[in-house]
N, C-alpha and C positions, 0 to 999 in steps of 0.2 A: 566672234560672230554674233551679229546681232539677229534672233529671229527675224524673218520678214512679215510682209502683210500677207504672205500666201497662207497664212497662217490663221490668222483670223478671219478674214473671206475665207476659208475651205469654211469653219466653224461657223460660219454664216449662211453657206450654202447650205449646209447639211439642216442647222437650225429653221430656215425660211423654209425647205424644200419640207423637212417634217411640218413644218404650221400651215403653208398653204396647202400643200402636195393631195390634203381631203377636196379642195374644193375649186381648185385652178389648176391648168395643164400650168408645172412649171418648167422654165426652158431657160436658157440662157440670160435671152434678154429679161424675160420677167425679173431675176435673179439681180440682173445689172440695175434695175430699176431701185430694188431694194437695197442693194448695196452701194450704189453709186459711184460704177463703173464702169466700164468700156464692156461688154458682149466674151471679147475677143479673149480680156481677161476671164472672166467666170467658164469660158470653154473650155480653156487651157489648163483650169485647175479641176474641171469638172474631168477632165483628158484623165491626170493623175489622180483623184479619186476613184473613177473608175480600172484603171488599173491595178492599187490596191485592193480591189471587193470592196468596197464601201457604200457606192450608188452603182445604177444597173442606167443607163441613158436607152430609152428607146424613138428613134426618130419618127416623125409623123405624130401624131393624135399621141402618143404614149408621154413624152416628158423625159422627169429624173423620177429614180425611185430608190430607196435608201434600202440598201440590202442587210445589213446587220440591223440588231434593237438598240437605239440610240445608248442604253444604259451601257453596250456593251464596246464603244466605239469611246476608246481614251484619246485622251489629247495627244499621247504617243504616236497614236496611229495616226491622227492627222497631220502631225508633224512630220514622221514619217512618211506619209504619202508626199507632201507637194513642197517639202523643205530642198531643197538639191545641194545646199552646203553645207552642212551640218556634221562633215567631219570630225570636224573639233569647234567645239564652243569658244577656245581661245585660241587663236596663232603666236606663234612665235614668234619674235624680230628676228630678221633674219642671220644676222652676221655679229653674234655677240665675241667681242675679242678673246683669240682664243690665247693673248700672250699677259690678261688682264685675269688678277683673279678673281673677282665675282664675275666676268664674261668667260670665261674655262669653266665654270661648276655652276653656273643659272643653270640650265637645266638638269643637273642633278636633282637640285634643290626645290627647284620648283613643278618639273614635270610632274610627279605623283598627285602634289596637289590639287592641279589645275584638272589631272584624270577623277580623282574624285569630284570634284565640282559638277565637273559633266555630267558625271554618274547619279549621283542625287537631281540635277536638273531634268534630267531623263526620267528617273523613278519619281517625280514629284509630276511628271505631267504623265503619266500610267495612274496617276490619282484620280483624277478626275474625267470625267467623260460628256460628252454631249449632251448625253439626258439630262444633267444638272442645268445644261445652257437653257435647253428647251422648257425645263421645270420653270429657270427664275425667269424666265422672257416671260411664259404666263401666265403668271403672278402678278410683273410688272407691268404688264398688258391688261390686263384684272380691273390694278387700280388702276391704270391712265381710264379706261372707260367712263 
């Protein structure tokens, strides 16, 4: 499984929506503009963050509004919110010979490791969180000025 871009657009919204969110109603399309996408998308993922608790969307004059403190908001959780396959990091092929013997015993051999794999890819993005995004975008922001 390869991450998708739901992934880094959620990371984006949440980022832009913390930068502007002082001094612009932010909404969907503003959102599109910065990321440079279709509306339809940013609602969709805005749909699943909001479902997780992460922004709060109020329609009219209110915007998006980011309910947890960026510091506290990991990339797990983004992941988790707007990822939908994320099952398993690796698939199987499907039909390894079962009258072959490395196709009778691959998954023996290799299922644990591919579980670990997961596992560490999971615990390594619970490292890090939003706040860091929004730390080096202002910095980077800083010096472009």
């Amino acid at each position: 499984m390869q991450v998708s871009t739901k992934f880094t657009i959620a990371i984006h919204i949440l980022a832009a929506t913390d930068y502007f969110g002082k001094d612009y109603k932010v909404t969907s399309e503003f959102l599109a503009g910065s990321i440079g996408c279709n509306p339809v998308i940013v609602r969709n993922l805005m749909k699943q963050l909001r479902e997780a608790g992460l922004i709060a969307v109020r329609r009219g004059p209110g915007g998006i509004q980011i309910t947890w403190p960026l510091d506290q908001i990991t990339f797990y959780d983004v992941y988790e919110a707007v990822e939908t396959s994320k099952d398993a990091l690796f698939h199987f092929h499907e039909s390894p010979n079962p009258q072959c013997p490395v196709g009778s015993h691959i998954h023996a051999a290799l299922d644990d490791k591919l579980q670990d794999i997961q596992k560490q890819f999971e615990n390594d993005l619970r490292k890090h969180n939003v706040g860091e995004v929004v730390a080096d975008l202002e910095k980077a922001i800083k010096k472009g000025a």
